[in-house]
GUPA-23562 format. One record per residue: x, y, z of N, C-alpha, C in turn. Coordinates in steps of 0.05 Angstrom, whole numbers, padded with zeros to 5 digits, always signed. Each point is the difference from the previous one (the first is absolute). Layout:
BEGIN
XYZXYZXYZ/...
This chain:
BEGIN
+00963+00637-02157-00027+00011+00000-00012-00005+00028/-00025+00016+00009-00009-00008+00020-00010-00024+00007/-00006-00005+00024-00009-00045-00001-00027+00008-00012/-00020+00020+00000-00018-00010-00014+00007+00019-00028/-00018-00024-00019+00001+00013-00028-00004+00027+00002/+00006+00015-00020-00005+00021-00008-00020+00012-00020/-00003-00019-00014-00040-00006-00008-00009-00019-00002/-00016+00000-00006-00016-00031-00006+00008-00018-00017/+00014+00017-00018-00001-00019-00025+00036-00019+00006/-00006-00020-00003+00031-00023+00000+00031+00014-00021/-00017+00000-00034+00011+00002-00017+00012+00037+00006/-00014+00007+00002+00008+00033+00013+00024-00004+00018/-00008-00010+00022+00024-00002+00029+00016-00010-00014/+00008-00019-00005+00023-00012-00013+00015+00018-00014/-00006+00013-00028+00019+00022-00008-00001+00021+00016/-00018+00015+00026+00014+00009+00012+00025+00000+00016/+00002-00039+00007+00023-00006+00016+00020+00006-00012/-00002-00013-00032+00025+00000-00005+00020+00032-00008/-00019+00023-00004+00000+00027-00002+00015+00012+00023/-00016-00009+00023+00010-00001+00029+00029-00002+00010/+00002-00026-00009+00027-00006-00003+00016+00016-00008/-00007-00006-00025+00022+00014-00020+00009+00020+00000/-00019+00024+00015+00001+00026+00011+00017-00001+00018/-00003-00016+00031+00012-00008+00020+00023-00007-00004/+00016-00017-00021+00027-00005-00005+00014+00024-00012/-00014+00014-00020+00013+00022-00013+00002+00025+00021/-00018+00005+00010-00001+00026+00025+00007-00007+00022/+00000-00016+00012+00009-00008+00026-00003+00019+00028/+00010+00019+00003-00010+00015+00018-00008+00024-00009/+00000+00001-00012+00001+00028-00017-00050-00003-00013/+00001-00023+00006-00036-00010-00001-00014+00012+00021/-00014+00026-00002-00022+00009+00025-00026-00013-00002/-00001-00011-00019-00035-00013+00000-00003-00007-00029/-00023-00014-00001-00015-00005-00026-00032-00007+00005/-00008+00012-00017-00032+00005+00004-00025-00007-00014/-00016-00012-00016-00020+00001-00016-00018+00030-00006/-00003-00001-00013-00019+00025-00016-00018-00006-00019/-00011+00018-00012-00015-00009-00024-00031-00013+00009/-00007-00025-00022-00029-00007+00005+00002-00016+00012/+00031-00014+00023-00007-00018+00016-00003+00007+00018/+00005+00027+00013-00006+00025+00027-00024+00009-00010/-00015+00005-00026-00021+00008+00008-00027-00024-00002/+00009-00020+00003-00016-00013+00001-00014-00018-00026/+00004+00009-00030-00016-00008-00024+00029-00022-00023/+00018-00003+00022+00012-00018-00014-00011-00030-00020/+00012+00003-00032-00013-00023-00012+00020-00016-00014/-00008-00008-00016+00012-00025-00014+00016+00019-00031/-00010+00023+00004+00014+00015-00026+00010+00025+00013/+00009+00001+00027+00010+00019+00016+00034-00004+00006/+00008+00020+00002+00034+00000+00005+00014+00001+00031/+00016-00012+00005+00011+00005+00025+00015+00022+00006/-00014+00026+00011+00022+00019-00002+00001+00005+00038/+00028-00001-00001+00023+00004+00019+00015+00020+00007/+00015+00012+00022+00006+00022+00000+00025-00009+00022/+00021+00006-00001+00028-00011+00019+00014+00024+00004/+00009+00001+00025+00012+00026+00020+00022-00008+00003/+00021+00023+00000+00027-00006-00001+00011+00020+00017/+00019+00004+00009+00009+00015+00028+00019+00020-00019/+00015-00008-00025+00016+00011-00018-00017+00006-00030/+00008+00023-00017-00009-00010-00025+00009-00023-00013/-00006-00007-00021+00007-00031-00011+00021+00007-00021/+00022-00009+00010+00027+00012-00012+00001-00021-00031/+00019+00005-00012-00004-00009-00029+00005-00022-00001/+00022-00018+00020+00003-00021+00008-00019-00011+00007/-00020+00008+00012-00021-00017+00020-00020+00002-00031/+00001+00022-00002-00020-00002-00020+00003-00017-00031/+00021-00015-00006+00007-00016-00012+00000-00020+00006/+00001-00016+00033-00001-00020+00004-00033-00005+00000/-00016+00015+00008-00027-00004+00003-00016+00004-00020/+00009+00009-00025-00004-00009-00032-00001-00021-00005/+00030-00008+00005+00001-00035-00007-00016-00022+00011/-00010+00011+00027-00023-00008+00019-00026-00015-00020/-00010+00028-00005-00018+00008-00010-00007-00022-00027/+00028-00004-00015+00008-00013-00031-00015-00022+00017/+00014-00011+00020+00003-00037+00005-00034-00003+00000/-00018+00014+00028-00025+00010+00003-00014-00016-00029/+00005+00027-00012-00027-00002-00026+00013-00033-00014/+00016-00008+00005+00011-00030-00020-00021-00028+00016/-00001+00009+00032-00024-00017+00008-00027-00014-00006/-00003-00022+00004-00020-00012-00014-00028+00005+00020/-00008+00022+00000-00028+00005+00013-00011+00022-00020/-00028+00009+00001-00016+00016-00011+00010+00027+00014/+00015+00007+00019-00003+00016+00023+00034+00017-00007/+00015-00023-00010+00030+00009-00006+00005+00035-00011/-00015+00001-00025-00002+00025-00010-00021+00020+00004/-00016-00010+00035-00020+00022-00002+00012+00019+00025/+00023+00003+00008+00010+00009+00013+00002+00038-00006/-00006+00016+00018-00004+00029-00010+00013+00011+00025/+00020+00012+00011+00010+00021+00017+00018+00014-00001/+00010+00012+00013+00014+00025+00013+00021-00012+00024/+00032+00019-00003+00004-00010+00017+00016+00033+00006/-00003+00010+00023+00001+00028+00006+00010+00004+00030/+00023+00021+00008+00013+00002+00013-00027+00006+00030/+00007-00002+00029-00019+00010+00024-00009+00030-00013/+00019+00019-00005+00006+00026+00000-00019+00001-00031/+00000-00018-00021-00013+00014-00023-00031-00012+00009/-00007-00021+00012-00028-00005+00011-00004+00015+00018/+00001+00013+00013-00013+00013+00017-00023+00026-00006/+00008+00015-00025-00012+00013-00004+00020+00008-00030/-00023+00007-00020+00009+00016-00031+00016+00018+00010/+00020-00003-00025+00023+00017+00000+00010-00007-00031/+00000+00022-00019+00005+00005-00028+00021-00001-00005/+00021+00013+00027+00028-00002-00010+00010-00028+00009/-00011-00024+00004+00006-00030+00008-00024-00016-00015/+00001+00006-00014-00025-00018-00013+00004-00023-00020/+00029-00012+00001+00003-00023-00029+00008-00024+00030/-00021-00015-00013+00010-00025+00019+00003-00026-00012/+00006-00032+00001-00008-00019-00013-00024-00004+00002/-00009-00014-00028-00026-00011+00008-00007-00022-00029/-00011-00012+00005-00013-00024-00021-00019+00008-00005/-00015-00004-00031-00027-00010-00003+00000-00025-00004/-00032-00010+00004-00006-00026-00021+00000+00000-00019/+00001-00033-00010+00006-00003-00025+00018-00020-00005/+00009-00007-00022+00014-00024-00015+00025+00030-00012/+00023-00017+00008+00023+00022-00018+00001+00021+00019/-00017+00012+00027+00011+00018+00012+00022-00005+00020/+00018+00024+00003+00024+00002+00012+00002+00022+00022/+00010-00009+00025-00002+00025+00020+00020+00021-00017/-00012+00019+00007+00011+00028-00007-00005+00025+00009/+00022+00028-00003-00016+00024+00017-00017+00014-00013/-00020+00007+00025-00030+00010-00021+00002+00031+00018/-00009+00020-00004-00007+00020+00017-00025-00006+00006/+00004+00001+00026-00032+00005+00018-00013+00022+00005/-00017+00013-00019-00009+00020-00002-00023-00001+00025/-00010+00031-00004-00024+00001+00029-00022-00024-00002/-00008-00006-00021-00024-00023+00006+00016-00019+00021/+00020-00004+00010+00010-00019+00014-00013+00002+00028/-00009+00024+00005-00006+00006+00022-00024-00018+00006/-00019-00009-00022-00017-00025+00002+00004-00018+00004/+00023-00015+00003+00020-00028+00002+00000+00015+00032/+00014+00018+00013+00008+00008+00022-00025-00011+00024/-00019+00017-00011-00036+00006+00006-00003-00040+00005/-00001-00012-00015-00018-00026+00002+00026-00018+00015/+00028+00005-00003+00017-00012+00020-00003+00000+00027/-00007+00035+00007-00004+00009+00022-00027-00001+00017/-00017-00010-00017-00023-00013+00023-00007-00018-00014/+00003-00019-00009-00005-00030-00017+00025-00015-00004/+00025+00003+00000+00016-00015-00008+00009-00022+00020/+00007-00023-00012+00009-00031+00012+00025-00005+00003/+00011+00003+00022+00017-00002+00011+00017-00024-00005/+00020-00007-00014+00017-00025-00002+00016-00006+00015/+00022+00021-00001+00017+00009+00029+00009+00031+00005/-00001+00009+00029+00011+00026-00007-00021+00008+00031/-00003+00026+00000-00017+00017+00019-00026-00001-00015/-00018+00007+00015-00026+00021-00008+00000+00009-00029/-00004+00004-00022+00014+00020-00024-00015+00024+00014/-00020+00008+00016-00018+00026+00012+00023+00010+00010/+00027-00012+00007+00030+00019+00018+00011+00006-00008/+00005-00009-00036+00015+00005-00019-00011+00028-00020/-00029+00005+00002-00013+00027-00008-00013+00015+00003/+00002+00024-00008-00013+00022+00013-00027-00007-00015/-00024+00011+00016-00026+00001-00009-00004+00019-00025/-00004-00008-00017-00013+00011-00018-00023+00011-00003/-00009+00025-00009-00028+00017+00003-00019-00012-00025/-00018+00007+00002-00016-00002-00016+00007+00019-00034/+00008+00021+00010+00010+00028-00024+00023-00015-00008/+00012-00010+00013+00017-00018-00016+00002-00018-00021/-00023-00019+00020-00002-00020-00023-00017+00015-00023/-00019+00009-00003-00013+00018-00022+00022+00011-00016/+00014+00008+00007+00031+00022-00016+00010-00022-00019/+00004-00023+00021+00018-00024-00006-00011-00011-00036/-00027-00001-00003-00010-00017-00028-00006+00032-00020/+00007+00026+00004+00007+00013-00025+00025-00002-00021/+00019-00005+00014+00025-00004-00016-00020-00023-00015/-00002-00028+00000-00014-00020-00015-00009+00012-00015/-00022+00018+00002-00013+00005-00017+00002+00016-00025/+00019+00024+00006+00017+00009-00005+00023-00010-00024/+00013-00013+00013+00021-00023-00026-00020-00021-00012/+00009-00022+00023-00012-00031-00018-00027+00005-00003/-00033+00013+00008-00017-00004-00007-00005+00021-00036/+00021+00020+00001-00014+00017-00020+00027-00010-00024/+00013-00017+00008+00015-00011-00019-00016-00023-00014/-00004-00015+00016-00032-00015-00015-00018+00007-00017/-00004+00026+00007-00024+00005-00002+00004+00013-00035/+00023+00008-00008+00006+00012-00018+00025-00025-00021/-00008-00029+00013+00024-00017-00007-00014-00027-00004/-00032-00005-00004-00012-00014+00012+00017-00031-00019/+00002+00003-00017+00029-00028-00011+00016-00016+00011/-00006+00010+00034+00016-00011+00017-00018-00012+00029/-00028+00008-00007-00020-00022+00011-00004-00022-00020/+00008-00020-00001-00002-00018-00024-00008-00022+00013/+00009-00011+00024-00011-00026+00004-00025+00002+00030/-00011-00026+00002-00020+00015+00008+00010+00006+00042/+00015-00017+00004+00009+00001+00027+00014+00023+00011/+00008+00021-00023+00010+00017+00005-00020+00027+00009/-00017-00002-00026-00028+00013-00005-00014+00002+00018/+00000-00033+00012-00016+00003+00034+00013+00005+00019/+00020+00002+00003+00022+00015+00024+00001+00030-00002/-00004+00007-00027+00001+00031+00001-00028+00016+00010/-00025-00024-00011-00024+00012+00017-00005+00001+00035/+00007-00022+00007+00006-00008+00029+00017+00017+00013/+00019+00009-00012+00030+00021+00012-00017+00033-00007/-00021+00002-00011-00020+00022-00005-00024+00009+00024/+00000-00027+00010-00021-00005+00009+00004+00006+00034/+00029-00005+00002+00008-00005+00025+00019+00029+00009/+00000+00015-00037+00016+00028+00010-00036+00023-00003/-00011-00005-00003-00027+00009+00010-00011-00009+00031/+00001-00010+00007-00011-00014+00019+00022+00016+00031/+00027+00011-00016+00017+00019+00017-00008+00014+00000/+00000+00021-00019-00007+00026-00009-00023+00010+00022/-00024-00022+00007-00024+00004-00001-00002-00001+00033/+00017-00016+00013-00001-00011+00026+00026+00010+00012/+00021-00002-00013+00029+00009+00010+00006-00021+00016/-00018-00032-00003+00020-00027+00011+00007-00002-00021/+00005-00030+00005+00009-00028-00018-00013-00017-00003/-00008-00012-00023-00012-00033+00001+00004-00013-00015/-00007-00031-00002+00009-00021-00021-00005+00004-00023/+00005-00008-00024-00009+00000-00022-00032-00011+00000/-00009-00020+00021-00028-00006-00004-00014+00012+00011/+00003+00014+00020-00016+00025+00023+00001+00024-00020/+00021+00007-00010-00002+00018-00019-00023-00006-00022/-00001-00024-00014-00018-00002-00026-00023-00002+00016/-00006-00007+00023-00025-00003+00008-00010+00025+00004/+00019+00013+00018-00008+00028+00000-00010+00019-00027/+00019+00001-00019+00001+00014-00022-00032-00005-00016/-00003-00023+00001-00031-00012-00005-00021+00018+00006/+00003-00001+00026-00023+00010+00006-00004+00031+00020/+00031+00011-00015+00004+00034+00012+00014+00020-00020/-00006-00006-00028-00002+00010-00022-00014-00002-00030/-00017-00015+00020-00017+00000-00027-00006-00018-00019/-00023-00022-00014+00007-00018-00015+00010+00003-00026/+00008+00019-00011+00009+00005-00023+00026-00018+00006/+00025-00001+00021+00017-00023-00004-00009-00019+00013/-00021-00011+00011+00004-00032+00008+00002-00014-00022/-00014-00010-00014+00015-00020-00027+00016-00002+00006/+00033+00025-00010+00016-00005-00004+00028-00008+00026/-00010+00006+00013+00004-00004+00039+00003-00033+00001/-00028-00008+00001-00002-00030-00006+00014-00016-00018/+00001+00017-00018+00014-00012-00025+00030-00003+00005/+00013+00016+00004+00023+00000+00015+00009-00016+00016/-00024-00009+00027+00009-00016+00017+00001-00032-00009/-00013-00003-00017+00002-00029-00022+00023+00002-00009/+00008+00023-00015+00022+00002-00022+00031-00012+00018/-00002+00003+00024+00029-00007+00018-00006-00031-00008/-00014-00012-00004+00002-00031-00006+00012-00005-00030/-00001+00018-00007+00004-00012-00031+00016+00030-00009/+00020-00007+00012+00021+00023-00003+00022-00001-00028/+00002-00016-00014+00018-00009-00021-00011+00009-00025/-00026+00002+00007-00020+00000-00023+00005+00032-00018/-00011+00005-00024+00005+00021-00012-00032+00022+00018/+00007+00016+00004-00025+00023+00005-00027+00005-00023/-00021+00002+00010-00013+00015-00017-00005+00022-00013/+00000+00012-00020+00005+00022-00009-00020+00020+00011/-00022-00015+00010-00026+00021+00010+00013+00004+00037/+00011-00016+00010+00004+00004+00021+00029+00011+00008/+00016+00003-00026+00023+00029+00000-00017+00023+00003/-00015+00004-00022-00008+00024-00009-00018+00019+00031/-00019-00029+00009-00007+00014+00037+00024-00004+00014/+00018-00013+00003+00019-00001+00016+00007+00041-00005/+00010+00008-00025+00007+00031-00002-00017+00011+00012/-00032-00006-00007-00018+00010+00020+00007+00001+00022/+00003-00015+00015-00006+00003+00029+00034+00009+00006/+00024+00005-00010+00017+00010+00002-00007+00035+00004/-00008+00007-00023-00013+00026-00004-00014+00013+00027/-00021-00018+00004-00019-00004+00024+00018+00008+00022/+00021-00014+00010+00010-00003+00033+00017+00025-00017/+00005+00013-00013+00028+00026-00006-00021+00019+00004/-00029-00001-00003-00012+00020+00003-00011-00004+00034/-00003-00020+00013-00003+00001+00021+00021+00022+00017/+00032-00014-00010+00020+00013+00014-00001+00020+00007/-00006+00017-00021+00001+00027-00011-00017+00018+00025/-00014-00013+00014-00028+00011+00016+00009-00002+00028/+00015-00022+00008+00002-00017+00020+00009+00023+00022/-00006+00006+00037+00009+00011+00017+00023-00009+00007/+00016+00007-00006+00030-00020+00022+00004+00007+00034/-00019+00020+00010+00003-00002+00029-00041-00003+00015/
């Protein structure tokens, strides 16, 4: 890692090192960089926030590599820190970061969690928002610039980028609500609402809390309550949901599908 930390936090750096590593032994030269993303690049990193990561590779990640960096991954989450299983990235060839491309789109990647396992996910267009906040916010671990590794992304882009969302996973919710059940989820889905409005509307990017702040007070109080409510709800994420705050959660699902529907993409 670089001589200075890579954030503030001790317990953070540390499972980055050992990630680091572990990356570093398995890739060896074949390692172009590794990067921070997420809410530690944009600044609203917390105590119920995930480490998401993003690692450049000069080759795709052959099945070999990609098996050894599974097993990585196993040893990882067996660590005795709070931080072991909050690990979230991508690990994607120079050539598939640089810019979306549909016919290259399955790469490794982890979520958080207890019991998750690296595996290949397709990186659909919202990725282009991972691209967007790498490419002028992201933290450098080792590697170049990540701004050398991608092309600039437009504004019409990122707007394009949160219809697919809305599209599948928001109107699958919306018609599935059995599957907002606990409340951490409930508030991730308002927040991830909040922050695909806040595109639509601006054609940037922003945190989940720039977003709720925004959303507050540039649509209207009919959702603050539940905005606020939400941003509590990430603390007490295990918990079962409220049935009144599914039922607005569909609301305000409804809400941003009818936004979409309006939205200029140039």
């Amino acid at each position: 890692m670089k001589s200075n930390p890579a954030t503030p936090y001790p317990e953070v750096n540390a499972i980055l090192q050992e990630l680091l590593e572990g990356i570093q032994g398995i890739l060896g030269e074949h390692l172009l960089g590794m990067y921070l993303e997420g809410s530690l690049a944009n600044g609203d990193f917390d105590q119920d926030s995930d480490i998401d990561f993003v690692v450049v590779t000069d080759v795709e990640v052959t099945e070999d590599l990609f098996s050894s960096l599974q097993s990585m991954h196993d040893q990882i989450a067996t660590l005795d820190s709070p931080w072991a299983i909050q690990l979230e990235g991508s690990y994607l060839s120079r050539q598939a970061l640089r810019r979306y491309d549909p016919a290259n789109d399955i790469h490794p990647n982890i979520e958080r969690g207890l019991g998750e396992r690296l595996k290949l996910v397709r990186h659909q267009e919202v990725w282009n928002v991972h691209r967007h906040i790498l490419r002028q916010r992201g933290i450098t671990i080792v590697g170049p610039d990540p701004a050398a590794l991608i092309d600039p992304i437009t504004p019409t882009a990122l707007k394009q980028a949160m219809l697919p969302a809305l599209s599948g996973w928001a109107t699958y919710l919306l018609h599935h609500p059995n599957e907002i059940g606990q409340r951490g989820y409930q508030s991730y889905i308002v927040l991830t609402l909040c922050r695909i409005l806040y595109t639509l509307q601006t054609g940037e990017v922003a945190s989940k809390l720039k977003s709720a702040h925004w959303a507050k007070e540039a649509i209207g109080d009919t959702w603050k309550p539940l905005i606020e409510d939400a941003w509590e709800g990430r603390h007490a994420s295990q918990m079962p949901a409220d049935p009144a705050a599914i039922r607005q959660t569909q609301d305000f699902i409804e809400y941003t599908l009818e936004v979409s529907r309006h939205v200029k993409l140039t």
